[in-house]
DRENGU-964544 format. One record per residue (C-alpha): residue number from 1; residue in three letters; x, y, z. Coordinates in Angstrom, 3 decimals, always signed. Layout:
% DRENGU-964544
  nr rest     east    north       up
 NUM  ALA        X        Y        Z
...
//
This chain:
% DRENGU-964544
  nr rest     east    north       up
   1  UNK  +97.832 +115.507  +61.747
   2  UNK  +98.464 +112.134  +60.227
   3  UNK +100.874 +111.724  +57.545
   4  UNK  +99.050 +110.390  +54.956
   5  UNK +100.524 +108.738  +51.415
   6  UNK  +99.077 +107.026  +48.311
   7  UNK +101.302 +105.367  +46.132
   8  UNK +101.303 +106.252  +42.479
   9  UNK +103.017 +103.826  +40.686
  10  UNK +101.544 +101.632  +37.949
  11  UNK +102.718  +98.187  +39.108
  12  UNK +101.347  +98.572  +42.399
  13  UNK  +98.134 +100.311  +41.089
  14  UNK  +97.467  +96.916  +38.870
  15  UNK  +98.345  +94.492  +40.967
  16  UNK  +96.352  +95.818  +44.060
  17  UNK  +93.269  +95.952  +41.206
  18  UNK  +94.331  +92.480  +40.411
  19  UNK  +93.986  +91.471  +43.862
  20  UNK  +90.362  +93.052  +44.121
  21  UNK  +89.152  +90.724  +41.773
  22  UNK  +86.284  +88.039  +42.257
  23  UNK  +87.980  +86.264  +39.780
  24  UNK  +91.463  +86.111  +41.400
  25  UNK  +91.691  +82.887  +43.443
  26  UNK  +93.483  +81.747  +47.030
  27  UNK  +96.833  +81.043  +45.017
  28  UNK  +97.181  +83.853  +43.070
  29  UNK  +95.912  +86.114  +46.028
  30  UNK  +98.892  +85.011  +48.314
  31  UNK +101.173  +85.914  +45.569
  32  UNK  +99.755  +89.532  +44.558
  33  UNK  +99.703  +90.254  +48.255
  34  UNK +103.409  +89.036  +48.866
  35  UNK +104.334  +91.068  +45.875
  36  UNK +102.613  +94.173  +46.398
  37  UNK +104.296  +94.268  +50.264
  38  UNK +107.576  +93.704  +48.559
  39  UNK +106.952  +96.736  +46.272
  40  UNK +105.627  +98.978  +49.058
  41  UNK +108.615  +98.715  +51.423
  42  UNK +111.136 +101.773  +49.493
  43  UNK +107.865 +104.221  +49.933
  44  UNK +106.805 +102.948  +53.405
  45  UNK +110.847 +103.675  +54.322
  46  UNK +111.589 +106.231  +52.578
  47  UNK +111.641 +108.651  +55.471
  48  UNK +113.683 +107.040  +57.809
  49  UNK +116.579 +108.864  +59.075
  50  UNK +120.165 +107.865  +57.831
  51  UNK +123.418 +108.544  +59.500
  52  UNK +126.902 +109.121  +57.760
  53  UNK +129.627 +105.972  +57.629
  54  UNK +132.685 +105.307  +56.234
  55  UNK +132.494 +102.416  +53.717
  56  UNK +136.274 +100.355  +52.420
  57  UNK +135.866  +99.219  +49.040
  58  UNK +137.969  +96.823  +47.493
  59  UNK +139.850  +99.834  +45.945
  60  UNK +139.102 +103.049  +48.342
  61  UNK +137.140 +104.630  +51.602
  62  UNK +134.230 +106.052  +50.686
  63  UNK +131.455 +108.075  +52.507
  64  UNK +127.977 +105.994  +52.687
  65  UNK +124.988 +106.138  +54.325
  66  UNK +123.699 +104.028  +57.215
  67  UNK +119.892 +103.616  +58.868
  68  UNK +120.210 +105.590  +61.706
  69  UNK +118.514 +103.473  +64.699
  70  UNK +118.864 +100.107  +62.358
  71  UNK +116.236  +98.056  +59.876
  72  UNK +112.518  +99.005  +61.563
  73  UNK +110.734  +96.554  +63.162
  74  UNK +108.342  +94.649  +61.118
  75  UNK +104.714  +94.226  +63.146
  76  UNK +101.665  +92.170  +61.873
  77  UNK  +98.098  +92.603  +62.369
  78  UNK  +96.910  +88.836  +62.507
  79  UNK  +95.694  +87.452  +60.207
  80  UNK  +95.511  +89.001  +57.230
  81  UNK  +98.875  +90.575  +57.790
  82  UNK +100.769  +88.369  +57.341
  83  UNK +100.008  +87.982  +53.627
  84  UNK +102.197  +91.298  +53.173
  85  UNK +104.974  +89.993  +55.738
  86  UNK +107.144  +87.837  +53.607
  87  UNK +107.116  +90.492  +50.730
  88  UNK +108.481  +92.717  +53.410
  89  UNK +111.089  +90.265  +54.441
  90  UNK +112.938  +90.164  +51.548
  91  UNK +113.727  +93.621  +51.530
  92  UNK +113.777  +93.694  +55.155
  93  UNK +115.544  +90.459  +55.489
  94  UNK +116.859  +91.292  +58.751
  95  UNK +114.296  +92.646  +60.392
  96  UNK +112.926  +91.878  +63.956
  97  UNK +109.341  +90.720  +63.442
  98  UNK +106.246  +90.849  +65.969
  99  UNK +102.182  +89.828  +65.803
 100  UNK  +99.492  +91.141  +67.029
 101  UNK  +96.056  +89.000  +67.487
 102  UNK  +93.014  +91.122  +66.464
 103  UNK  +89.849  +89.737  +65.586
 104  UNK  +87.081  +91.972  +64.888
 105  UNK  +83.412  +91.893  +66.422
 106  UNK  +80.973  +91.927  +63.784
 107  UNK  +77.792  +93.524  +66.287
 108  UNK  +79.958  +96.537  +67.430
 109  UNK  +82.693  +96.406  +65.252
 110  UNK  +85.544  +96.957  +67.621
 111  UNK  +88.860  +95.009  +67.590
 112  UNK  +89.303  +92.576  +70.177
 113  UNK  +93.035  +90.978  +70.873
 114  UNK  +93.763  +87.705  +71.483
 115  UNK  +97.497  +87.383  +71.342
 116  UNK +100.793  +89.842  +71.214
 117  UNK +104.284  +88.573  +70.531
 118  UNK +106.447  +91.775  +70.055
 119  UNK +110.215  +92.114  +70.413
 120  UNK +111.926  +95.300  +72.153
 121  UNK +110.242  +98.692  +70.324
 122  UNK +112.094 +100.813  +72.763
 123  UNK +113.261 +104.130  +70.182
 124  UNK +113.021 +101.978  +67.487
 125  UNK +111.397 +102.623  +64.073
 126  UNK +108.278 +100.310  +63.563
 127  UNK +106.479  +99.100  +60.014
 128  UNK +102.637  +97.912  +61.366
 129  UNK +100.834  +96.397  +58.408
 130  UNK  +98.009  +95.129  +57.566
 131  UNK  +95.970  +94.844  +53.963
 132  UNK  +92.825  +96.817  +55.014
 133  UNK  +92.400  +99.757  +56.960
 134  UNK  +88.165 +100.045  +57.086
 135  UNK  +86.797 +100.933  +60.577
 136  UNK  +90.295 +102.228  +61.747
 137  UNK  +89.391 +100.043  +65.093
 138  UNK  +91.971  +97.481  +64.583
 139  UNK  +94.422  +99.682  +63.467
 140  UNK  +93.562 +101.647  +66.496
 141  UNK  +93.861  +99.021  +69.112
 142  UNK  +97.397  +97.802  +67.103
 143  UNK  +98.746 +101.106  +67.675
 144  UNK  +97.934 +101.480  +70.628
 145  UNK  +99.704  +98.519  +71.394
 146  UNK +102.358  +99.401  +69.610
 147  UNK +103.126 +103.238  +71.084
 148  UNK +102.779 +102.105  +74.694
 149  UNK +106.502 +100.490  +73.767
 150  UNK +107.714 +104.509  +73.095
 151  UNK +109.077 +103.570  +69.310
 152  UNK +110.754 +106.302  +67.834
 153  UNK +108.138 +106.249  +64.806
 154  UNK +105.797 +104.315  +63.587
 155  UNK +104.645 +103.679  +59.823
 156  UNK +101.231 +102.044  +59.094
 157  UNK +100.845 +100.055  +55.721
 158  UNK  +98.208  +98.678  +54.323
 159  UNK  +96.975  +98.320  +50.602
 160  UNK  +93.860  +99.733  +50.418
 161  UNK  +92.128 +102.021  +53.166
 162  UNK  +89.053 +103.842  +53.467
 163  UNK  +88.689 +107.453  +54.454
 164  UNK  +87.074 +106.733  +57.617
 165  UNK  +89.952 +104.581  +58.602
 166  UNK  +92.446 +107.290  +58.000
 167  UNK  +90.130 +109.585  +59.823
 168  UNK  +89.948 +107.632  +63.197
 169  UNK  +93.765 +107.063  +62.833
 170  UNK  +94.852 +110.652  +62.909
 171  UNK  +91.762 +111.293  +65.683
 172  UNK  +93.837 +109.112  +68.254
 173  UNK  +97.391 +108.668  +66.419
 174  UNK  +98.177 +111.818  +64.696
 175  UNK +101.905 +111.315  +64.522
 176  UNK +101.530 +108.017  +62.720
 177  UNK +102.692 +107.967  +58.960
 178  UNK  +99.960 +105.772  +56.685
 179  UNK +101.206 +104.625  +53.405
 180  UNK  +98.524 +102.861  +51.158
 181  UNK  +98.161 +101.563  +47.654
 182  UNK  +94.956 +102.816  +47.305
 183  UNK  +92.192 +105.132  +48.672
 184  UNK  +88.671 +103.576  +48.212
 185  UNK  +85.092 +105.506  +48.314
 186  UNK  +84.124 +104.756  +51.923
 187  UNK  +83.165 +101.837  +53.901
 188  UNK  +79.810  +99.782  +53.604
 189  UNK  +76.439  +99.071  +56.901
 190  UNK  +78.472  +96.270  +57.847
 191  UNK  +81.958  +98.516  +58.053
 192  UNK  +83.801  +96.862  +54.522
 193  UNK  +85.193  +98.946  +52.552
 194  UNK  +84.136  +99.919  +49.118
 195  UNK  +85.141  +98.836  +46.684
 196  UNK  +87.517  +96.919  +48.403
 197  UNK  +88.634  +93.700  +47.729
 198  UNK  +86.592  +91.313  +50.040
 199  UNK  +88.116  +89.338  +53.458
 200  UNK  +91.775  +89.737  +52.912
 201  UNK  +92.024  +86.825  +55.521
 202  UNK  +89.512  +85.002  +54.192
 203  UNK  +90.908  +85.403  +50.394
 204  UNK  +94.111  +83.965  +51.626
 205  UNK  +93.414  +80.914  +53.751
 206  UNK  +90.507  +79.791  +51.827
 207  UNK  +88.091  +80.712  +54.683
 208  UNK  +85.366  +82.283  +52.606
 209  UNK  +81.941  +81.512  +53.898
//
């Protein structure tokens, strides 16, 4: 079964309602976004596995603590993922980054890819994010993507997600971990979630209708 988290912490809880807001414009959307990735990244890692080193101070040795299998890959679900990505990056500063294309089809509601750009996932730990998790089809089709490469894990994060989403997740990815910032009540006819926060992609580029 899917590994399932929803952050409690009261920072992330008001900027994410923050971000919901009608009232919140492009400007201050791109920042909340950036912020809120930034803020997610120590609960979206916090299970990765950590080997034993020896660290020389200026003064003494010392026993630390490594990532075992290195800084995960960072992975973005075009468009609106890459709102969270430079958050991410300055934790993750060193970080291999890839994209993935998806755009959805409003009739059926499936994800359809138009571009992939992904560096070497080979037994490596992978961060896929993306600010909405709704239908669970693009997540889907990203992950499937994703776990043809054999990474050693993979994380999903997005801020807010609807139960459905997280349902069709663990139907076809069960070993996937999902870390959110908030679960909403369920998704509307048209497959948004509610009550969401809008287009994430649109709310960033200024490409509301």
């Amino acid at each position: 079964m899917v590994v399932f988290s929803v952050i409690q912490h009261p920072v992330v809880t008001a900027w994410t309602d923050r971000l919901r807001s009608i009232e919140t414009e492009n400007e201050e959307f791109r920042r909340l976004l950036r912020q809120i990735g930034q803020l997610m990244v120590p609960y979206a890692t916090e299970n990765l596995p950590t080997a034993e080193v020896v660290v020389d101070t200026p003064l003494a040795p010392t026993r630390g603590q490594r990532l075992d299998g290195g800084t995960p890959v960072v992975i973005s679900v075009l468009r609106a993922g890459n709102g969270l990505l430079d958050g991410i990056l300055t934790i993750l500063s060193d970080a291999d980054v890839g994209f993935i294309g998806l755009a959805r089809d409003h009739d059926t509601l499936e994800a359809v890819e138009y571009f992939v750009n992904l560096p070497a996932l080979s037994g490596r730990h992978v961060l896929l994010v993306d600010p909405m998790l709704a239908t669970g089809h693009s997540a889907v089709a990203a992950l499937n993507r994703v776990a043809t490469e054999a990474p050693a894990s993979i994380t999903l994060m997005c801020v807010v997600a609807a139960p459905e989403g997280i349902q069709h997740v663990d139907t076809h990815h069960p070993g996937v971990q999902i870390v959110t910032a908030a679960l909403d009540e369920g998704l509307n006819e048209s497959g948004y979630i509610l009550p969401g926060l809008g287009d994430a992609g649109d709310r960033l580029y200024g490409t509301e209708s």
